[in-house]
PDB file of N, CA, C, O and CB in Angstrom:
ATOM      1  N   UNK A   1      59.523  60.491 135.635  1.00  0.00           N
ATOM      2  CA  UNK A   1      60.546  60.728 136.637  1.00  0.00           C
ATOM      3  C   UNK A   1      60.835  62.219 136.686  1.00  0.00           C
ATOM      4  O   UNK A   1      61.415  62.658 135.693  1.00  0.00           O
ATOM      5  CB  UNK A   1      61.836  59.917 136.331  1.00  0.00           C
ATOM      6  N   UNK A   2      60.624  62.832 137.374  1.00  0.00           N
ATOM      7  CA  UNK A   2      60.800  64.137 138.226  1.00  0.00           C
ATOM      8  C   UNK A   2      62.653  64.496 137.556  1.00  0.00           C
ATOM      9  O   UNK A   2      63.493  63.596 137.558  1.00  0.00           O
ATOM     10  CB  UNK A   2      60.586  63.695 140.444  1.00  0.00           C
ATOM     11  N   UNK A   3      62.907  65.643 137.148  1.00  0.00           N
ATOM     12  CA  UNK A   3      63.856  66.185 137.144  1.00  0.00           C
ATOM     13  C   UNK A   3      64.915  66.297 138.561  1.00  0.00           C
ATOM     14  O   UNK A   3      66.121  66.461 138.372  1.00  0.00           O
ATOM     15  CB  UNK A   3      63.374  67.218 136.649  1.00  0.00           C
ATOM     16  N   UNK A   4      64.528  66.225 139.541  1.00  0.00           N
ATOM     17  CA  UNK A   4      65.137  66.139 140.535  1.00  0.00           C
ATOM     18  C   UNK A   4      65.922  64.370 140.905  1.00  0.00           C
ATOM     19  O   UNK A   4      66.936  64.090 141.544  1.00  0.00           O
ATOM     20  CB  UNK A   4      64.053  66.722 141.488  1.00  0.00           C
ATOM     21  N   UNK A   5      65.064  63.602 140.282  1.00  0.00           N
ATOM     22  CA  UNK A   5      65.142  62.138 140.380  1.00  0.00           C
ATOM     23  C   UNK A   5      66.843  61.745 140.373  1.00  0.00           C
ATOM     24  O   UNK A   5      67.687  61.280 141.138  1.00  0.00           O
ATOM     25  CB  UNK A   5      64.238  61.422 139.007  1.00  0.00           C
ATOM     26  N   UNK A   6      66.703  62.380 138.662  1.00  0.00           N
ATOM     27  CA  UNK A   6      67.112  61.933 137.729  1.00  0.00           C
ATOM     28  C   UNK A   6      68.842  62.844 138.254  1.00  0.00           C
ATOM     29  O   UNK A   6      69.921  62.278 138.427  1.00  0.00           O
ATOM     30  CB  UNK A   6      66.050  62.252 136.248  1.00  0.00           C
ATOM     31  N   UNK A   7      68.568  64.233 138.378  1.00  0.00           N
ATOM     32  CA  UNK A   7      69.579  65.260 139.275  1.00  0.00           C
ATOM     33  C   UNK A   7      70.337  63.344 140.613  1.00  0.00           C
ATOM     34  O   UNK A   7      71.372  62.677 140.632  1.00  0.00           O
ATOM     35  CB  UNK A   7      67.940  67.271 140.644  1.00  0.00           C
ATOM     36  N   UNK A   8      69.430  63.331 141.152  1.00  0.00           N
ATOM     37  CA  UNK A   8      70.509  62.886 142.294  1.00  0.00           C
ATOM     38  C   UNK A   8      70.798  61.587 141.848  1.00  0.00           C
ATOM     39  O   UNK A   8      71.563  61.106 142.683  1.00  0.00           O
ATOM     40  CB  UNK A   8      69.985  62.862 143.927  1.00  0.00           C
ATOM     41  N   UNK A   9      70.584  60.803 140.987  1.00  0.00           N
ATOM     42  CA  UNK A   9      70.850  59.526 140.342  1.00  0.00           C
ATOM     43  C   UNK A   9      72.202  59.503 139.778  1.00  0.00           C
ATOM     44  O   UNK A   9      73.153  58.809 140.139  1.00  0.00           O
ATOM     45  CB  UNK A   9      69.859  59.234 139.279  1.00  0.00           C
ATOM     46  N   UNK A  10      72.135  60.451 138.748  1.00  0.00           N
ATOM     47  CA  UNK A  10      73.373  61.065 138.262  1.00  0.00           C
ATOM     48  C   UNK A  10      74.918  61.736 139.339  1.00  0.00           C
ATOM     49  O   UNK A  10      76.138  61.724 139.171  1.00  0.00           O
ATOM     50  CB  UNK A  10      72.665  62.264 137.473  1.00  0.00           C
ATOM     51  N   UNK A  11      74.006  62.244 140.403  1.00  0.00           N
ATOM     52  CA  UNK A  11      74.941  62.592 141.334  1.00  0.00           C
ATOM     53  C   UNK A  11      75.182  61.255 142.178  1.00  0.00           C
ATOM     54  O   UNK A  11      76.316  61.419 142.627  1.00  0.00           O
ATOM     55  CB  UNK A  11      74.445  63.841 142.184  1.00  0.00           C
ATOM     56  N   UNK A  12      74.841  60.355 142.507  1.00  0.00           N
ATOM     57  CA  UNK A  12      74.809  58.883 143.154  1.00  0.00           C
ATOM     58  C   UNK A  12      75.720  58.082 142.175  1.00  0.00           C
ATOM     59  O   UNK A  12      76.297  57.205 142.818  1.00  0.00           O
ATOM     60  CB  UNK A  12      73.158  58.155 143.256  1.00  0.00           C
ATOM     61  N   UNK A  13      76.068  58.060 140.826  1.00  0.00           N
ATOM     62  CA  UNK A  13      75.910  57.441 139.651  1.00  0.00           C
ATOM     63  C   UNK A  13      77.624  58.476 140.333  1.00  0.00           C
ATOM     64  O   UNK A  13      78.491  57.863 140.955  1.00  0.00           O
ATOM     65  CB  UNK A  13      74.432  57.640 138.093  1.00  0.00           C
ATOM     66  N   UNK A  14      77.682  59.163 140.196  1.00  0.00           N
ATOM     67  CA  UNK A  14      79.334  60.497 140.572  1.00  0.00           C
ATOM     68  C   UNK A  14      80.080  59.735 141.686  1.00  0.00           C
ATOM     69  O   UNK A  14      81.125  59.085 141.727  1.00  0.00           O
ATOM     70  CB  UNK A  14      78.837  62.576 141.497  1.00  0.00           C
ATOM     71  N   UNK A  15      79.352  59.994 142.361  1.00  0.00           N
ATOM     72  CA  UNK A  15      79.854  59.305 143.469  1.00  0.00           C
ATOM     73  C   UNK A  15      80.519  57.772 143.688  1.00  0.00           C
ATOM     74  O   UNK A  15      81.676  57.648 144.090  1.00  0.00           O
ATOM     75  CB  UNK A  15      78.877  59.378 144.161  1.00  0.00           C
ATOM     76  N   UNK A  16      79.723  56.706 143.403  1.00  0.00           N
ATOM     77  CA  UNK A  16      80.045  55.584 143.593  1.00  0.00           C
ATOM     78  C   UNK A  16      81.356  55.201 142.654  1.00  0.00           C
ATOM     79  O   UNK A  16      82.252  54.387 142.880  1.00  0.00           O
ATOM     80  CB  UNK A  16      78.862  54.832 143.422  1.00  0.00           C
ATOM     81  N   UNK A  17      81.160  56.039 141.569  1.00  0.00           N
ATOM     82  CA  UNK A  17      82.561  55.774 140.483  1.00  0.00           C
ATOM     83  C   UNK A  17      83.812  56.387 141.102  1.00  0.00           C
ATOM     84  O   UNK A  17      84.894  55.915 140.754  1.00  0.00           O
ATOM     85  CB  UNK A  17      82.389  56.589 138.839  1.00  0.00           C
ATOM     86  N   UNK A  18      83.784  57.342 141.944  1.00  0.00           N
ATOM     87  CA  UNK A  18      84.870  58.394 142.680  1.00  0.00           C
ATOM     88  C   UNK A  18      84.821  57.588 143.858  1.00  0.00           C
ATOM     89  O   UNK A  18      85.837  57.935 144.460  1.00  0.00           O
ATOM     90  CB  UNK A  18      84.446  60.194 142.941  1.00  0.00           C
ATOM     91  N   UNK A  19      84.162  56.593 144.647  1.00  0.00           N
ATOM     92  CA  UNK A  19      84.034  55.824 146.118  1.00  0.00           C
ATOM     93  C   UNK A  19      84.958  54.716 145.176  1.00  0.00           C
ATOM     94  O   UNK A  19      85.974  54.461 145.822  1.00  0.00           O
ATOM     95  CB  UNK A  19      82.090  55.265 146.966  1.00  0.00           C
ATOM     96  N   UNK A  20      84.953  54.274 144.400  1.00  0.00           N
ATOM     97  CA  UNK A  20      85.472  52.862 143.689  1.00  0.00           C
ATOM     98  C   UNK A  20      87.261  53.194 143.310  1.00  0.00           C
ATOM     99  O   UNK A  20      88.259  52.477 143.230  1.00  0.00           O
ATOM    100  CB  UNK A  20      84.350  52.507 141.916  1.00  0.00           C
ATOM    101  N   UNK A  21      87.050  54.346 143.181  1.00  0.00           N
ATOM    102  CA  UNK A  21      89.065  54.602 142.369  1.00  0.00           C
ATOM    103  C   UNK A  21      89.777  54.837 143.692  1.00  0.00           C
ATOM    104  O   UNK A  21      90.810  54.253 144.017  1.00  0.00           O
ATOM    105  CB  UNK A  21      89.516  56.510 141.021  1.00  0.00           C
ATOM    106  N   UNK A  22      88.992  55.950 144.595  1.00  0.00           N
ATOM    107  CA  UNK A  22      89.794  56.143 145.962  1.00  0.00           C
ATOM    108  C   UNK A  22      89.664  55.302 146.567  1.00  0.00           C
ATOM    109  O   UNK A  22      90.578  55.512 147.364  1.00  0.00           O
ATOM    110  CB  UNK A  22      89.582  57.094 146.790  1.00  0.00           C
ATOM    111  N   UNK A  23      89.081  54.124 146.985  1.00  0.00           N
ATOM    112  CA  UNK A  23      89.112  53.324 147.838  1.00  0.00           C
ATOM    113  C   UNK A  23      90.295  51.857 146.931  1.00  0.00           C
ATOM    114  O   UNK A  23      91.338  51.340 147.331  1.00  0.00           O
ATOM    115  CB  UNK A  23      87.339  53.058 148.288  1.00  0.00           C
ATOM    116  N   UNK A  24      89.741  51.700 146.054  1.00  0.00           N
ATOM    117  CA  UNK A  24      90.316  50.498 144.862  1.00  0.00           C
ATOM    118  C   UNK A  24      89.621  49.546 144.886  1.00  0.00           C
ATOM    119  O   UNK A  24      90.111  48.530 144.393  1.00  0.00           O
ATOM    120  CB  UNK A  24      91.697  49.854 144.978  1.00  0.00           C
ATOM    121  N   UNK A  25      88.510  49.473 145.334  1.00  0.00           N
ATOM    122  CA  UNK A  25      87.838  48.051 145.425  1.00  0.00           C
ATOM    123  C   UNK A  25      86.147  48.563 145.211  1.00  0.00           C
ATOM    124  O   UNK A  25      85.677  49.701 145.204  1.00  0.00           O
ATOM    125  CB  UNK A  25      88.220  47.140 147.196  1.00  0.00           C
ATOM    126  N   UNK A  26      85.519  47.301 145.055  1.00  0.00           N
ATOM    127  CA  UNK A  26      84.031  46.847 144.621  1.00  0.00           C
ATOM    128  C   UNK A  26      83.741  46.340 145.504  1.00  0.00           C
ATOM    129  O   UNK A  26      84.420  45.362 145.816  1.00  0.00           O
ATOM    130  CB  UNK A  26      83.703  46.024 143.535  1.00  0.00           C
ATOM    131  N   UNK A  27      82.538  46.746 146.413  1.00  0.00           N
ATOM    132  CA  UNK A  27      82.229  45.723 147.702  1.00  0.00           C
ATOM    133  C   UNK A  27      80.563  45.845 147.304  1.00  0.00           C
ATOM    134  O   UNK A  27      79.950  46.299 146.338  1.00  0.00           O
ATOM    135  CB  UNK A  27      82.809  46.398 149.665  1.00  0.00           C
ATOM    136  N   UNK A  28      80.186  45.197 148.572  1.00  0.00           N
ATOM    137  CA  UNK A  28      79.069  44.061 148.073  1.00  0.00           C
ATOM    138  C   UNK A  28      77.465  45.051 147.502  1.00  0.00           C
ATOM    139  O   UNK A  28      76.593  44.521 146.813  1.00  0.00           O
ATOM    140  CB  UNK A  28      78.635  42.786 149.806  1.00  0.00           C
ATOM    141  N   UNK A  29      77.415  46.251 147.898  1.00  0.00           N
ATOM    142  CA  UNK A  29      77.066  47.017 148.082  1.00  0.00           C
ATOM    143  C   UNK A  29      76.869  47.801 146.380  1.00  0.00           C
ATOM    144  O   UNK A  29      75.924  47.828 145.592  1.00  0.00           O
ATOM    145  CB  UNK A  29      77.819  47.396 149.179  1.00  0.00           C
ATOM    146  N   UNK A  30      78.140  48.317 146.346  1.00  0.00           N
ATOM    147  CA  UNK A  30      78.473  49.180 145.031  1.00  0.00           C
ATOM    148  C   UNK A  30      78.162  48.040 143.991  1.00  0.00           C
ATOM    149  O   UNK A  30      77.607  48.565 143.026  1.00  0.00           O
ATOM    150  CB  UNK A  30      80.228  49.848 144.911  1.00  0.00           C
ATOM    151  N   UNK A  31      78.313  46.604 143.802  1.00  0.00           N
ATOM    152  CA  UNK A  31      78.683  45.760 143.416  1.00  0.00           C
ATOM    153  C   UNK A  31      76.827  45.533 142.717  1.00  0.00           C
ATOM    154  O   UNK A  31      76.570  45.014 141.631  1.00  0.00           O
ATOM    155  CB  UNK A  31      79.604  44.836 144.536  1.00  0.00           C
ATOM    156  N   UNK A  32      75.939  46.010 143.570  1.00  0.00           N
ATOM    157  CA  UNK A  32      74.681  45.694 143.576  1.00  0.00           C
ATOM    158  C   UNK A  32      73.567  47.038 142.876  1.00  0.00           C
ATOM    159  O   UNK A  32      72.440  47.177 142.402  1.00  0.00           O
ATOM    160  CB  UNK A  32      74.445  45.304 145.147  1.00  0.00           C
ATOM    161  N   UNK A  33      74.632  47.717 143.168  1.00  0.00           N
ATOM    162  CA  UNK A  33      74.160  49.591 142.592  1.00  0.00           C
ATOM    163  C   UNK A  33      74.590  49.213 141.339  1.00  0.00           C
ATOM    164  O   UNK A  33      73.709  49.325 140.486  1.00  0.00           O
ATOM    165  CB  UNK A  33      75.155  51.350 143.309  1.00  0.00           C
ATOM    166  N   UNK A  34      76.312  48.546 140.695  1.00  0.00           N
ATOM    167  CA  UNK A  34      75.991  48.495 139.302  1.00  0.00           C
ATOM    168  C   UNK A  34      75.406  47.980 138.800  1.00  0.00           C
ATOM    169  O   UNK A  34      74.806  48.563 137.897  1.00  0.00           O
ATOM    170  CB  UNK A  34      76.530  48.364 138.702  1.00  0.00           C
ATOM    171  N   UNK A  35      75.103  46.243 139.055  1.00  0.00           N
ATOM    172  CA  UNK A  35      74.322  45.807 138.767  1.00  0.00           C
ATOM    173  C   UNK A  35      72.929  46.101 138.681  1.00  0.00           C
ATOM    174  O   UNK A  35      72.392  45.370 137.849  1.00  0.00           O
ATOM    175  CB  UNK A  35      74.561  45.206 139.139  1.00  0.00           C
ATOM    176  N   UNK A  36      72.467  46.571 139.003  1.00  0.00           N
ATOM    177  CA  UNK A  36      71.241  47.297 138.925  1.00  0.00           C
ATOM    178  C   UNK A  36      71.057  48.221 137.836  1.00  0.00           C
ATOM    179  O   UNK A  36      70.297  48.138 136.870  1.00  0.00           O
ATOM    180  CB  UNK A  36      71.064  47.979 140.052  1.00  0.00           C
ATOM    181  N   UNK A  37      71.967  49.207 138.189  1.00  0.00           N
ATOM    182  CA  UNK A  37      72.379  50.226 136.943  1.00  0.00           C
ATOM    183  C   UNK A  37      71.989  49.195 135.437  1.00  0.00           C
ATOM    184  O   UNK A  37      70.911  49.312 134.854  1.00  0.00           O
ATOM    185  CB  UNK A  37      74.466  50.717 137.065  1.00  0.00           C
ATOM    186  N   UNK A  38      72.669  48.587 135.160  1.00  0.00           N
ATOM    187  CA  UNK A  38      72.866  47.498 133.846  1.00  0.00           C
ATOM    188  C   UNK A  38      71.852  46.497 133.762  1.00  0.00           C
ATOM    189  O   UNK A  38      71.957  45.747 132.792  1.00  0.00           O
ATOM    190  CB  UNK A  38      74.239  46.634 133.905  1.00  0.00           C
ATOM    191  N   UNK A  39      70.870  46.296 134.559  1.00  0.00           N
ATOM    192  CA  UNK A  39      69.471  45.717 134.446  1.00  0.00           C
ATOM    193  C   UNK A  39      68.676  46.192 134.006  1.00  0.00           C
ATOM    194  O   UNK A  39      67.872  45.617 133.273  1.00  0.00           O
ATOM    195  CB  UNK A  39      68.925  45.438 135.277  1.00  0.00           C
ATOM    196  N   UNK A  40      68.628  47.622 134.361  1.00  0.00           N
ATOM    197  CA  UNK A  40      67.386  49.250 134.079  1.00  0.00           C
ATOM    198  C   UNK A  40      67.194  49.063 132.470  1.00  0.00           C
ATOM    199  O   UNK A  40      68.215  49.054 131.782  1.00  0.00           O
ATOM    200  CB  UNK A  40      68.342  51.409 134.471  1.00  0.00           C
ATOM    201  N   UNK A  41      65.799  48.901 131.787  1.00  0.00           N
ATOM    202  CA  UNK A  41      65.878  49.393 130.660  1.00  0.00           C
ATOM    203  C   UNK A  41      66.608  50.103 129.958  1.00  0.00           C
ATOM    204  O   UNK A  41      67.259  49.702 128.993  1.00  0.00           O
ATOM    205  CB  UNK A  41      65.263  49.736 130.575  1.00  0.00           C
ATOM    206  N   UNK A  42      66.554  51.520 130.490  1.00  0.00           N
ATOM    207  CA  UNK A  42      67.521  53.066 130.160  1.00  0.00           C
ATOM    208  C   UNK A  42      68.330  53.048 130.583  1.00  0.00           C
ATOM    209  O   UNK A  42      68.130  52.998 131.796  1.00  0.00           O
ATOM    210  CB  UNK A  42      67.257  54.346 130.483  1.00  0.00           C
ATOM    211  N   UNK A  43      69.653  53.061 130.281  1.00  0.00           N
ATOM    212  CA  UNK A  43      70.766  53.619 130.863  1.00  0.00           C
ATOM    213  C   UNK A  43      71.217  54.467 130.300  1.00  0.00           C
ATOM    214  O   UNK A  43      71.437  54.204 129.117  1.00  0.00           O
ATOM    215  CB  UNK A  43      71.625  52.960 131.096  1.00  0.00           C
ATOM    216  N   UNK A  44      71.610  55.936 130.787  1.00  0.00           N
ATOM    217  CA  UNK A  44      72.292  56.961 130.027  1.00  0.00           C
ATOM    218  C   UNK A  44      73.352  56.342 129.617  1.00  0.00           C
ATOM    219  O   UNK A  44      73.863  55.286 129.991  1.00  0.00           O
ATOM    220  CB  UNK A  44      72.625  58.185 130.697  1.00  0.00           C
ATOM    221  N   UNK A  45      73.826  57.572 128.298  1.00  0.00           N
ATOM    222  CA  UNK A  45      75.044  57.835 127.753  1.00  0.00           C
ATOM    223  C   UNK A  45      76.328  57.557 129.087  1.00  0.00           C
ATOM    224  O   UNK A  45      77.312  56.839 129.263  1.00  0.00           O
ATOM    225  CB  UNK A  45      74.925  59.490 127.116  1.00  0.00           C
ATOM    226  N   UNK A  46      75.664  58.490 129.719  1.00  0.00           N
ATOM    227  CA  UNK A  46      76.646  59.001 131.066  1.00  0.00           C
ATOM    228  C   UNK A  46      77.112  57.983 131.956  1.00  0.00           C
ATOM    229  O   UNK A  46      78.298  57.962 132.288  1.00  0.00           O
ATOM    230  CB  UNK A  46      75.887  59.985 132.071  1.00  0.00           C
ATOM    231  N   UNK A  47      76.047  56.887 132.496  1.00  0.00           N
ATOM    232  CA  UNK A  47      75.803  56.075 132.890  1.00  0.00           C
ATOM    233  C   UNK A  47      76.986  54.512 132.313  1.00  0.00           C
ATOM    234  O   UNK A  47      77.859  53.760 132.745  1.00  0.00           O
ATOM    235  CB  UNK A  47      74.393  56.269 132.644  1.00  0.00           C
ATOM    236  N   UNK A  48      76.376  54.742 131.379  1.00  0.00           N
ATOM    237  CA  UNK A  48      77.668  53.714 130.398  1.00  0.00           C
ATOM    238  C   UNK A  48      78.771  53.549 130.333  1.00  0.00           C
ATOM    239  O   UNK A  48      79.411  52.497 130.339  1.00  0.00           O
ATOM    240  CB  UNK A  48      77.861  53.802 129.339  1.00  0.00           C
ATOM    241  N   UNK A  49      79.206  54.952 130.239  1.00  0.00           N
ATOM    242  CA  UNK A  49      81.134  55.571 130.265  1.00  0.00           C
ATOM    243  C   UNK A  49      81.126  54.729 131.508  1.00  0.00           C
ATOM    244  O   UNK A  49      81.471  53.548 131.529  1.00  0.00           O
ATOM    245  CB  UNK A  49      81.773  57.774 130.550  1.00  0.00           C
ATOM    246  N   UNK A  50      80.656  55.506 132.674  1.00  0.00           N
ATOM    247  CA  UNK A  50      80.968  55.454 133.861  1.00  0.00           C
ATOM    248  C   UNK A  50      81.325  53.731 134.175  1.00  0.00           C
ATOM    249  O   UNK A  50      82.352  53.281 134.683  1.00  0.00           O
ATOM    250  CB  UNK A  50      79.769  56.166 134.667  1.00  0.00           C
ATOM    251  N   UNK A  51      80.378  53.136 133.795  1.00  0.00           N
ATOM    252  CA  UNK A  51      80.638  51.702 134.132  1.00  0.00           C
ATOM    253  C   UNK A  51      81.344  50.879 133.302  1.00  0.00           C
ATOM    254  O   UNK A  51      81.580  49.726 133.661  1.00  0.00           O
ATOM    255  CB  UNK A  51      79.551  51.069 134.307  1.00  0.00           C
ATOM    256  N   UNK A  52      81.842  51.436 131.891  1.00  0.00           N
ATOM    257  CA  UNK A  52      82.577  50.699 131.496  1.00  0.00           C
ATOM    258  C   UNK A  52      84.102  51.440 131.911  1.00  0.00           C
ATOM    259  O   UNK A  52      85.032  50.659 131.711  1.00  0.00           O
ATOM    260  CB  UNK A  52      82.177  50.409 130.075  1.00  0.00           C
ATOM    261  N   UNK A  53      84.347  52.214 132.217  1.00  0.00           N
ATOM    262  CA  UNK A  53      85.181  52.665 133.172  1.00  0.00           C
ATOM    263  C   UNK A  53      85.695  52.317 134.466  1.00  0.00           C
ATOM    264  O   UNK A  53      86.775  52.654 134.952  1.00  0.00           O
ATOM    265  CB  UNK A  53      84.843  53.454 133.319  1.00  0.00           C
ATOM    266  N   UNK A  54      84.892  51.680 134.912  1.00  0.00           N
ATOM    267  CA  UNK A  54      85.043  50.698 135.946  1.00  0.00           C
ATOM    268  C   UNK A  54      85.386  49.630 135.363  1.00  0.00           C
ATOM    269  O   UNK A  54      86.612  49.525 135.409  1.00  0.00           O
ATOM    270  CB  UNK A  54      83.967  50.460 136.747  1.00  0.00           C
ATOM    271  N   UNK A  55      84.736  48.490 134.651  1.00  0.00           N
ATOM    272  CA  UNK A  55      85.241  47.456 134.687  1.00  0.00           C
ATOM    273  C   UNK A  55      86.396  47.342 133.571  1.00  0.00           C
ATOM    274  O   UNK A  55      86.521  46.316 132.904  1.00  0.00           O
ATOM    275  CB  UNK A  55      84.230  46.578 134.648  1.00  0.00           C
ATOM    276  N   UNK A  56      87.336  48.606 133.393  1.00  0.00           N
ATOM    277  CA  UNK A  56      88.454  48.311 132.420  1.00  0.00           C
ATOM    278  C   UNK A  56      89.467  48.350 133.450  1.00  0.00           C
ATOM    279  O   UNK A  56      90.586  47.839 133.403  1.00  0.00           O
ATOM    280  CB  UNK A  56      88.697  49.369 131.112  1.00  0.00           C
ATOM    281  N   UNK A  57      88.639  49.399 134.925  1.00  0.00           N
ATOM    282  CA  UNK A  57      89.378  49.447 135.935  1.00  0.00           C
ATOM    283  C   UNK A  57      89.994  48.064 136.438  1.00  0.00           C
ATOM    284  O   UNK A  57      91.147  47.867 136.821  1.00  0.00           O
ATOM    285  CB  UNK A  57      88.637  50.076 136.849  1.00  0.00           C
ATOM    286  N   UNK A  58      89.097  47.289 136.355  1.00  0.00           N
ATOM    287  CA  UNK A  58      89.042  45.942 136.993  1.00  0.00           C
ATOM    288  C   UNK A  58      90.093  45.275 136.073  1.00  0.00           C
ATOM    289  O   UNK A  58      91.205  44.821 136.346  1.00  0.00           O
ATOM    290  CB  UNK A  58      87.473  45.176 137.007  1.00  0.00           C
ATOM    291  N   UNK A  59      89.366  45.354 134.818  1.00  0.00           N
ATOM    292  CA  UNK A  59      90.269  44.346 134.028  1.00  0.00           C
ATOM    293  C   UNK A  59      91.613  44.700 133.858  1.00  0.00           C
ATOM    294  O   UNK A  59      92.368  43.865 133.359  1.00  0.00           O
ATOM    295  CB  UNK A  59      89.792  44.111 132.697  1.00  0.00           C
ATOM    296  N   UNK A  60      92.086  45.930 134.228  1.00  0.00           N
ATOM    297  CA  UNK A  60      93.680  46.436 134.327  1.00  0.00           C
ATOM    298  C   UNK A  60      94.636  46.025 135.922  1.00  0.00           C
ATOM    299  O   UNK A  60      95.842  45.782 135.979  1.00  0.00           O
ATOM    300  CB  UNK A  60      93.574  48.372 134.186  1.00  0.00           C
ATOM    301  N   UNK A  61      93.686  46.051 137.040  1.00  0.00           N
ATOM    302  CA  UNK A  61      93.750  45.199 138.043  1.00  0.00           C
ATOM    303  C   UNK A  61      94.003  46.792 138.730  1.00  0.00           C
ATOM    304  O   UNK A  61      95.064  46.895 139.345  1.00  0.00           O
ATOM    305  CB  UNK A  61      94.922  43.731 138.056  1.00  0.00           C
ATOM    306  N   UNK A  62      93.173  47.968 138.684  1.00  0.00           N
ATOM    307  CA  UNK A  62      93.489  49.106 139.273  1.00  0.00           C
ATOM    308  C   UNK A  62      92.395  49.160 140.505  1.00  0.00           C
ATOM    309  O   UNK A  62      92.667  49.710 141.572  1.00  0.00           O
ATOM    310  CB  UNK A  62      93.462  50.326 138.205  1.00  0.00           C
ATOM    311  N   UNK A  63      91.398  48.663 140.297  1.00  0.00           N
ATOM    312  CA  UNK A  63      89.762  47.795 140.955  1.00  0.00           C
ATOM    313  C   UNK A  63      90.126  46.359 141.077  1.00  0.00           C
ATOM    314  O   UNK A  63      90.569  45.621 140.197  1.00  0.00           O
ATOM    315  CB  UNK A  63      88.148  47.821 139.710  1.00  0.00           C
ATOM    316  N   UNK A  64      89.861  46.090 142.329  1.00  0.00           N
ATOM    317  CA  UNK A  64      89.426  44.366 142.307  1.00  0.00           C
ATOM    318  C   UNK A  64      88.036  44.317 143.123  1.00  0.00           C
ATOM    319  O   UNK A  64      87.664  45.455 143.408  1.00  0.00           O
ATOM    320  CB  UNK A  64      90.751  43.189 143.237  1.00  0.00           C
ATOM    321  N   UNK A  65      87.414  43.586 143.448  1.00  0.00           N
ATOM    322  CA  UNK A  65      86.593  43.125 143.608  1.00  0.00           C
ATOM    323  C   UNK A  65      86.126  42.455 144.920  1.00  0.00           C
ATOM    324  O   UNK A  65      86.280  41.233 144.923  1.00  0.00           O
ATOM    325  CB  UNK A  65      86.670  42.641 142.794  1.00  0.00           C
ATOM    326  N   UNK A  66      85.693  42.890 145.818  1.00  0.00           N
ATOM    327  CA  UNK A  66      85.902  42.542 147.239  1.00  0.00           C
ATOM    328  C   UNK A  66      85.275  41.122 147.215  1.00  0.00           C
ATOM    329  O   UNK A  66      84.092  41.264 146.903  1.00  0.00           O
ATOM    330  CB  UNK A  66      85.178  43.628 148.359  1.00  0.00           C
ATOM    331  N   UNK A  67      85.587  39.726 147.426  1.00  0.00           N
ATOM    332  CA  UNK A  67      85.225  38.607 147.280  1.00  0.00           C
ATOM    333  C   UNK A  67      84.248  38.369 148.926  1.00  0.00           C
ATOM    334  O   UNK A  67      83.233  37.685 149.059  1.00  0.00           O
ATOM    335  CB  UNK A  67      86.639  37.669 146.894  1.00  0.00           C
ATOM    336  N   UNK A  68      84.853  39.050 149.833  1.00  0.00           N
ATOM    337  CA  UNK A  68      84.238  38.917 150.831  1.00  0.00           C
ATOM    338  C   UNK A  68      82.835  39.323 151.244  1.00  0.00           C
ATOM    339  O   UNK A  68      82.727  39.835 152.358  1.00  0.00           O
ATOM    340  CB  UNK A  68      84.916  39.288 151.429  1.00  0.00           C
ATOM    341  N   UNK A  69      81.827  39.180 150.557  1.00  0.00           N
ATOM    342  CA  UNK A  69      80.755  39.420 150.711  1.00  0.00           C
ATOM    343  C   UNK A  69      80.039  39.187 152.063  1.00  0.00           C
ATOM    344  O   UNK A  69      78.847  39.469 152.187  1.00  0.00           O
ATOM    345  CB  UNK A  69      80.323  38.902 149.823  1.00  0.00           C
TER     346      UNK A  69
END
């Protein structure tokens, strides 16, 4: 994987965690980017925080979960 790959993954990986707090919700979409994320063999360090950061979001009820798929 190309250094550049890995550059906008991480920046995609920025984003969707900062799209999830300002908005407050998980839709069907983001919902499928983490999942994915957490399938991948590798997951960064970075990668990890980020998503367990989210779902403490959830479990505090600061994130819910868009049911409307």
């Amino acid at each position: 994987m190309s250094p550049n790959c890995i550059f906008q993954h991480k920046t995609s990986m920025d984003q969707l965690f900062f799209q999830i707090y300002r908005h407050g919700y998980i839709d069907k979409k983001k919902s499928q980017y983490l999942r994915n994320i957490l399938l991948q063999e590798s997951v960064s360090e970075e990668e990890k925080i980020y998503v367990d950061r989210i779902l403490y979001a959830v479990r505090q009820g600061w994130v819910r979960i868009d049911k409307n798929f």
